[in-house]
PAZAMI-49526 format. One record per residue (C-alpha): residue in one letter; z negated, y negated, x negated. Coordinates in pm, whole numbers, padded with zeros to 5 digits, always signed. Layout:
aZYX;...
end
This chain:
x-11553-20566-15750;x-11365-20258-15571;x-11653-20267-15304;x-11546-20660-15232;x-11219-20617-15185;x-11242-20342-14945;x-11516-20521-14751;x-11259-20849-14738;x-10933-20695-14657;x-11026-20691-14274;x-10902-20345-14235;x-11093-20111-14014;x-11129-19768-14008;x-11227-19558-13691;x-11607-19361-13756;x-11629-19062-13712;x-11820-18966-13435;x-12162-18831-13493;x-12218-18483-13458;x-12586-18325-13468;x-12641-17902-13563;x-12949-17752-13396;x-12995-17444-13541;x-13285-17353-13325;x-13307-17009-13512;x-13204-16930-13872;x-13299-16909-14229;x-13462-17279-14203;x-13483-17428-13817;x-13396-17773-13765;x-13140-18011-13696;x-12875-18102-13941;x-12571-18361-13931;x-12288-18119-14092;x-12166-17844-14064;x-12163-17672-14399;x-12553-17769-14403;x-12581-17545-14067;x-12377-17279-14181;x-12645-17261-14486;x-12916-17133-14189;x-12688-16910-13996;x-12434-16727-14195;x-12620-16419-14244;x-12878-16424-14056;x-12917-16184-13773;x-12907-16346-13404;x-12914-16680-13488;x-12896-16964-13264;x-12708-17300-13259;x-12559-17555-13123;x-12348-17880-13182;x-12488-18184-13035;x-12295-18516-13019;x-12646-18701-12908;x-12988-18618-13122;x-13220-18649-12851;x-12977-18371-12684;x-13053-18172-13017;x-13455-18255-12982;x-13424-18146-12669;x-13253-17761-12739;x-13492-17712-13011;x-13810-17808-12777;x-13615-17538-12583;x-13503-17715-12289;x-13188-17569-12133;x-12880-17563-12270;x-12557-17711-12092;x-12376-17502-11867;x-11968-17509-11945;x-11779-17677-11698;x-11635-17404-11583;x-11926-17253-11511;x-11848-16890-11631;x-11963-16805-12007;x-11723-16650-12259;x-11802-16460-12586;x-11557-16448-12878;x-11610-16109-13072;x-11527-16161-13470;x-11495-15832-13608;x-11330-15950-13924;x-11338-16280-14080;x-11542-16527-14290;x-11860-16454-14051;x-11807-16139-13838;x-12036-16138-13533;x-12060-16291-13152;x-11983-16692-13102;x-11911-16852-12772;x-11736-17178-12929;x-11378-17169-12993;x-11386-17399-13275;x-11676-17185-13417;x-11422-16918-13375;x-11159-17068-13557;x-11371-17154-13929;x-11433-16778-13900;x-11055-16642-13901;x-10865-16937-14025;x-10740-16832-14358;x-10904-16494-14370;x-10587-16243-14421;x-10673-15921-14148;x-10883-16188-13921;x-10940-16011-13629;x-11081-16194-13313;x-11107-16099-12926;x-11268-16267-12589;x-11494-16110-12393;x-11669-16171-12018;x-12003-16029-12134;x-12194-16056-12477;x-12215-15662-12464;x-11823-15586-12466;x-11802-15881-12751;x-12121-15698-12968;x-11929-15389-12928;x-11617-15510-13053;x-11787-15647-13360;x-11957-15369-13408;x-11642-15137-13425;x-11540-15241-13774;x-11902-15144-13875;x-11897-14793-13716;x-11530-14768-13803;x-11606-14876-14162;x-11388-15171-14127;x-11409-15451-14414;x-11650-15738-14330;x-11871-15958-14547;x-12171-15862-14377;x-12329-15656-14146;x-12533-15922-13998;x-12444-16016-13603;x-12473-16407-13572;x-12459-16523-13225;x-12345-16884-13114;x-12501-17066-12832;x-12186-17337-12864;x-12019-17521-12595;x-11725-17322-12401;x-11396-17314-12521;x-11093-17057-12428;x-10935-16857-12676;x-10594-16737-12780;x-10672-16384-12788;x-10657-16147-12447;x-10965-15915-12328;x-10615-15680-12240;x-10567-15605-12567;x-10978-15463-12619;x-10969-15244-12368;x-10613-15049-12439;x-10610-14747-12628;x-10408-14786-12976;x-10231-14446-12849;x-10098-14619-12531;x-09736-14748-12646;x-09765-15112-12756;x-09526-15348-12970;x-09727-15502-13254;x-09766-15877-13190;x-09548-15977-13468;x-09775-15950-13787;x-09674-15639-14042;x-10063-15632-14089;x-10216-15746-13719;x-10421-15388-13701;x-10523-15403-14107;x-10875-15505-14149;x-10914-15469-14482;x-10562-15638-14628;x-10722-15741-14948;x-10718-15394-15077;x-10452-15176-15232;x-10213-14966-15027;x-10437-14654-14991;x-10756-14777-15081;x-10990-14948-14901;x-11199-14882-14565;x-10994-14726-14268;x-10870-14990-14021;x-10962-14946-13672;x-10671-14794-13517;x-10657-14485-13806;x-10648-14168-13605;x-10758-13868-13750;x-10846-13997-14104;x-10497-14171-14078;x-10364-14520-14173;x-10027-14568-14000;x-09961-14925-14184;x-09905-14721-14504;x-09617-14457-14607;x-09567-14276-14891;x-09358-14470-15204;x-09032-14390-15343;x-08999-14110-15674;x-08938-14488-15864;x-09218-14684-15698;x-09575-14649-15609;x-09711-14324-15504;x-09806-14534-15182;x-09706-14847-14993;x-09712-15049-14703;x-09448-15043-14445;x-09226-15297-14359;x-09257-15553-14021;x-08979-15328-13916;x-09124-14963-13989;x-09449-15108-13788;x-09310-15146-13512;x-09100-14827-13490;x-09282-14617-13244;x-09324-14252-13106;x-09198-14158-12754;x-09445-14011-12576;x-09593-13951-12265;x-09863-14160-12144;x-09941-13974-11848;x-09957-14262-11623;x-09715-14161-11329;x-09852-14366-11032;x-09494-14553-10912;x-09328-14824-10987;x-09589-15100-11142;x-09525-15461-10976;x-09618-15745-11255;x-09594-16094-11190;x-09531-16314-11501;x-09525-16707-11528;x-09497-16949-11799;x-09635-17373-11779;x-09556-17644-11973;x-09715-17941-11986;x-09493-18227-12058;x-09179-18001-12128;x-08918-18109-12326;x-09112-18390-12456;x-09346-18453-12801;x-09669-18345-12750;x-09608-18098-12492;x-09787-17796-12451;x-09770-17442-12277;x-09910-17110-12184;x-09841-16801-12007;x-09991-16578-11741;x-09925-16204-11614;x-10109-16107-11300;x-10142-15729-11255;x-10351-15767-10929;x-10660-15913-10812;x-10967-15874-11083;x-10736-15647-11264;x-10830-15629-11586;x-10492-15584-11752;x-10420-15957-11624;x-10337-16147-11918;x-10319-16517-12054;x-10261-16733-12358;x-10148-17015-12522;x-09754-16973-12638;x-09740-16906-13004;x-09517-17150-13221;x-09434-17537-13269;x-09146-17495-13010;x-09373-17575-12648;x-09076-17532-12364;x-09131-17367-12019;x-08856-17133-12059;x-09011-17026-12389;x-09339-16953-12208;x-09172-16794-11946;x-09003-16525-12169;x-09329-16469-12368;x-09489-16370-12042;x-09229-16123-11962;x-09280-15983-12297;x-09649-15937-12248;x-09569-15758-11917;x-09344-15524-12077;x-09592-15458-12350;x-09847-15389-12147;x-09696-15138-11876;x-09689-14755-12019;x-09342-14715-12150;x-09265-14440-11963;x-09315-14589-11635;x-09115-14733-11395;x-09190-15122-11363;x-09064-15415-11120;x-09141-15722-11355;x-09144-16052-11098;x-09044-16384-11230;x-09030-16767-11052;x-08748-16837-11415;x-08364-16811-11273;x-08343-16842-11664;x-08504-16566-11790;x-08359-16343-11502;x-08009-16366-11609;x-08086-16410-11998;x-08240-16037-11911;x-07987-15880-11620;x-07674-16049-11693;x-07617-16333-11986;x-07731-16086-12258;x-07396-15824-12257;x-07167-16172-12310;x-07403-16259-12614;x-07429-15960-12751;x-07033-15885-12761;x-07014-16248-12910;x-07221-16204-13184;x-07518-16404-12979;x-07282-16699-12966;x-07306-16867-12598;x-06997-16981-12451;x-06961-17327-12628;x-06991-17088-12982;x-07317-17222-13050;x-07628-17025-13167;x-07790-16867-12819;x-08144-17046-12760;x-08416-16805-12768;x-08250-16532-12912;x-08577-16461-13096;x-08755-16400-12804;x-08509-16256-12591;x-08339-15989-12827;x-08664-15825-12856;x-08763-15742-12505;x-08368-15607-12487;x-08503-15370-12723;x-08815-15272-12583;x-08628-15235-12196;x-08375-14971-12390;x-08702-14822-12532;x-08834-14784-12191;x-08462-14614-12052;x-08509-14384-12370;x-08812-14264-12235;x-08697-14255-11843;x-08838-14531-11763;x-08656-14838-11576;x-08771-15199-11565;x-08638-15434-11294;x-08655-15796-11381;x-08664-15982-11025;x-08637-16294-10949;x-08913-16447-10672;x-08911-16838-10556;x-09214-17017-10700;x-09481-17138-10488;x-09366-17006-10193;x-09743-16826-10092;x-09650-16477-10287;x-10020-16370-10425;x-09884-16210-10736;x-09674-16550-10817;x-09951-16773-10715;x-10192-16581-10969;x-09942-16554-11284;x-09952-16929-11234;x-10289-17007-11245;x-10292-16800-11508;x-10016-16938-11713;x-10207-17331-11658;x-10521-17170-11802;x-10288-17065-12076;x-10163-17393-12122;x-10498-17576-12140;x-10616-17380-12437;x-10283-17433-12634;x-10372-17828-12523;x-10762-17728-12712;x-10612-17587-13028;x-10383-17870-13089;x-10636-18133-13013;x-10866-17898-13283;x-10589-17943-13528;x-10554-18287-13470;x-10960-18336-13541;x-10891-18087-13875;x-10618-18333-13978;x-10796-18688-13887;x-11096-18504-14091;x-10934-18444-14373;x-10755-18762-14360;x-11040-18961-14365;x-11201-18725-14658;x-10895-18826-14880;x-10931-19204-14822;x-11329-19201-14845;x-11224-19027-15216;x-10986-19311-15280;x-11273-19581-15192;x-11438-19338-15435;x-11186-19347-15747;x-11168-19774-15671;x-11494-19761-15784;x-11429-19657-16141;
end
């Protein structure tokens, strides 16, 4: 038999650990030992409440309404979904992720309070935004950090801002035609910028290119309050090595809300890569039409900036051996958005400042940048669980097929 030879080959396989759903309030209370059965209670249903277990009595114990675990870092985060497979309020970053991966438009933002997160979500409603329901489910997961910045909630879409490198990261309803559809949230005055009228040959309508998106109107932002001082840092963990991981940090102030943090984007996890990124963030933050002093612990990313770039550039972005110039993808673009800033009178200074020397500003981006860091170092080690998961699915439907 199939089930005999399995049993004698001596081979092992790892279990899965066990993993326990209280859904304390939903369609049908109680606890459950997947996920899919869980989502069965919740998705949909107004307020609900749940929470992953890895113990049962820990699950007997939230439902008899105990209290639930405080994260370790003692502070609370909500995750706002205002578009994705679930829209609503969740304060698990895994949670997070089920809702937006895969969902073309996802759109998904951190929050300090459950208000500012329930009025995020509810801004696609009020905007008309496409969701696939109206319902507000609520989380009561463990703490995770996400990739998204509370920066980017509170900014006005008419503030001048480079899109963040998706043709459609302001669409919330991508699955429609150009034209038709609900209004995304940044349409001003009945407007939807992602879309242009089509050629005499074409479509009477289309959607613009990566490169019409990011085109953008020069115009006064009316901030005029001297030159802005940003500090920027980038942190890699294990740089230059497999596995390694980094984030990156810009520090406005002290409890300034415009400081900023993330995970770096991409497979490519270097320091200097971080460290650009974090410049890039500054620049897109400050108004474009005022003076900035961008601070930087990188020696690299001063001169790619102030000095290295004209050599490039006359080269074809060929360094001097001939080879390709590392980077180029990051650095040619915040070339373009300093000459932006000239264009409208507006100089940026990229200085250099010695790292951990006691400068406040430097000392912040930092911690800032680490914080980054640790939630790329979540989402991989979420991707690695998706992977194992799926891994052991596929064998477990092998065992399956032996059988026959």
């Amino acid at each position: 038999m199939a089930g005999g030879s399995s049993a004698s080959s001596g081979s092992k396989r790892k279990r899965a650990a066990p993993a326990f759903y209280a859904v304390k309030v939903g369609f049908q209370p109680g606890i459950y030992q997947s996920w899919d059965d869980a989502k069965q209670q919740t998705s949909g249903f107004i307020n609900p409440i749940f929470k992953k277990f890895s113990m049962l009595t820990e699950a007997e114990e939230f439902m008899k309404g105990k209290s639930v675990s405080v994260p370790k870092s003692g502070k609370t985060k909500y995750y706002g979904v205002q578009v994705g497979h679930t829209p609503g309020v969740y304060m698990d970053w895994p949670a997070v992720l089920e809702q937006v991966t895969g969902f073309k438009g996802a759109k998904q933002k951190r929050f300090e309070t459950l208000e500012e997160a329930q009025a995020f979500v509810n801004e696609a409603q009020q905007g008309g935004a496409s969701s696939h329901t109206t319902s507000t489910p609520i989380s009561l997961n463990g703490h995770l950090d996400s990739t998204s910045s509370v920066v980017e909630s509170r900014k006005s879409t008419k503030k001048q801002k480079q899109n963040d490198g998706s043709a459609l990261a302001t669409a919330t309803n991508g699955e429609y035609e150009p034209g038709t559809g609900p209004l995304p949230p940044d349409a001003e005055d009945g407007f939807d910028r992602r879309i242009k009228y089509g050629r005499p040959d074409g479509p009477e309508v289309e959607y613009k290119t990566q490169e019409e998106l990011n085109l953008r109107k020069l115009q006064p932002t009316g901030d005029f309050e001297g030159v802005l001082d940003i500090y920027t840092d980038g942190a890699s963990k294990g740089n230059g090595q497999l596995g390694a991981y980094a984030g990156f940090g810009i520090w406005f102030g002290p409890n300034d809300p415009r400081n900023d943090h993330g995970p770096l984007p991409g497979e490519r996890q270097t320091n200097q890569r971080a460290e650009l990124t974090a410049i890039a963030r500054a620049i897109d933050i400050a108004p474009i039409d005022r003076e900035a002093r961008i601070y930087t612990d990188s020696h690299y990313s001063m001169k790619c900036l102030t000095d290295w770039f004209q050599n490039w550039e006359a080269k074809g972005w060929k360094n001097s051996a001939g080879r390709p110039v590392e980077n180029r993808d990051l650095i040619e673009p915040i070339l373009t958005r300093i000459r932006e800033r000239e264009m409208a009178k507006a100089k940026t200074h990229i200085v250099w400042v010695k790292a951990h020397n006691g400068t406040t500003g430097n000392e912040g981006a930092d911690r800032l940048a680490n914080e980054g860091a640790e939630e790329k170092r979540q989402e991989v080690e979420m991707e690695k669980m998706a992977k194992a998961k799926a891994e052991r699915e596929r064998e477990r439907d092998g065992e399956g097929e032996d059988e026959y």
